[in-house]
N, C-alpha and C positions, 0 to 999 in steps of 0.2 A: 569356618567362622560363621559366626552368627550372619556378617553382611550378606555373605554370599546365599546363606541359604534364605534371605530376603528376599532377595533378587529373584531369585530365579522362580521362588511363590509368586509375589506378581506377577510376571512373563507367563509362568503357568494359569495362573488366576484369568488373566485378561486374555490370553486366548482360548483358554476355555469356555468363559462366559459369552462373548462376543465382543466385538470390538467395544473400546473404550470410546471417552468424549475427545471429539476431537484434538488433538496435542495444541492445536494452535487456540484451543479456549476462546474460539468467535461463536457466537449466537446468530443463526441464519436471519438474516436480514437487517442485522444492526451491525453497521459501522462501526470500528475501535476507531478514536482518535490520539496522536498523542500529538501536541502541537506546543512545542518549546524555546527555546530561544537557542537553541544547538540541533532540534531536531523535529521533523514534521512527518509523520505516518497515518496512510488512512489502510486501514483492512476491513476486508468485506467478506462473508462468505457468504452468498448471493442462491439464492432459491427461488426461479422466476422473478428475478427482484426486479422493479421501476424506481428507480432513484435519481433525485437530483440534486448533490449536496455542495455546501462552498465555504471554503472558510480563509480569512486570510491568516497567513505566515506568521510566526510571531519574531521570526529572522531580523536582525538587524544588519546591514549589508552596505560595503561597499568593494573599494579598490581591491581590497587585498581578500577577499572574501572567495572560499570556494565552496561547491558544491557537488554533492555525491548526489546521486539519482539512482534506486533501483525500480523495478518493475520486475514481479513475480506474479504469473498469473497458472495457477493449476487448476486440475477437474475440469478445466473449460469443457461446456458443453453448450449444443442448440448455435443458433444462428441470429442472436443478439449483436447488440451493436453497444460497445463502452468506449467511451471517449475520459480522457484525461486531458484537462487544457488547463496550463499556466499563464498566469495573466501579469502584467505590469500594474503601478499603477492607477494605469487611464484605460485600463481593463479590455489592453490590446494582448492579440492572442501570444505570446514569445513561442511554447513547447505545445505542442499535441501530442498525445499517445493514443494512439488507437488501438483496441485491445480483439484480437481475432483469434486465437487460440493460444494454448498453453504455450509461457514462454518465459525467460529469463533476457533484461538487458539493465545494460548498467551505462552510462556517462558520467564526466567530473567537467564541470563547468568550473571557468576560473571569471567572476567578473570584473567589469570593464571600468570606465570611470562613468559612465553612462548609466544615471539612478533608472531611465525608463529600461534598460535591458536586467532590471532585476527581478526575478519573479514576486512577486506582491503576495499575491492570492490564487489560488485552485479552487478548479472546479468539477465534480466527477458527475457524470451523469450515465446512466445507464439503462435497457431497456433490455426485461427479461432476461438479467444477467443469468446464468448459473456456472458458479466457479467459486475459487478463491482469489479476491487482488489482494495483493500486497504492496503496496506504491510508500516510498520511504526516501527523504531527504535529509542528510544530514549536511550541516555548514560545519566545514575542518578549520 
């Protein structure tokens, strides 16, 4: 069928030629945000990068509110130092991630009745990243 022999021209094409653009479509040194009232993701793919970025949550949160967390970090490479801090907020620290090589983790926070244990705002800062983050919140 037509699809198949689609398919498999691309596959041939693009190893032929050499590798394609990236699959994940990030631009080295620019941050993707998506920042919504159901979901907050920053990705980076990082080339010697210096960053220090912050934005608050567009989350509206209380008792009954839960939260997904992931942290995806490939290619890590070099002896940088990337920190992820979530904040309240009175821009007290709740979560840190500290990011030291390639790695996958994931948490579900259920919150409290306590508005200061809510994450507010993040903060990603980085020195001489080189990698891919992937840091991704969703409210269930």
């Amino acid at each position: 069928s037509m699809n198949k022999y689609l398919v498999i021209i691309a596959f041939a094409f693009f190893h032929c030629v050499g590798p394609p653009e990236p699959e994940d479509g990030l631009i080295d040194n620019l941050p993707s945000i998506i920042n919504t009232a159901d979901v907050f993701s920053f990705s980076l793919r990082g080339d010697k990068y210096d960053f220090n970025e912050s934005y608050d949550f567009s989350f509206f949160l209380d008792s009954n509110s839960v939260l997904s967390t992931t942290l995806i970090i490939n290619e890590f490479s070099g002896n940088d130092t990337t920190s992820i801090f979530l904040k309240n907020s009175l821009d007290s620290t709740l979560y840190w991630y500290l990011v030291l090589g390639n790695s996958v983790y994931t948490r579900s926070d259920t919150m409290s009745g306590d508005p200061l244990s809510y994450p507010e705002k993040i903060n990603v800062v980085g020195t001489q990243f080189n990698g891919v983050v992937d840091f991704q919140i969703i409210k269930q």
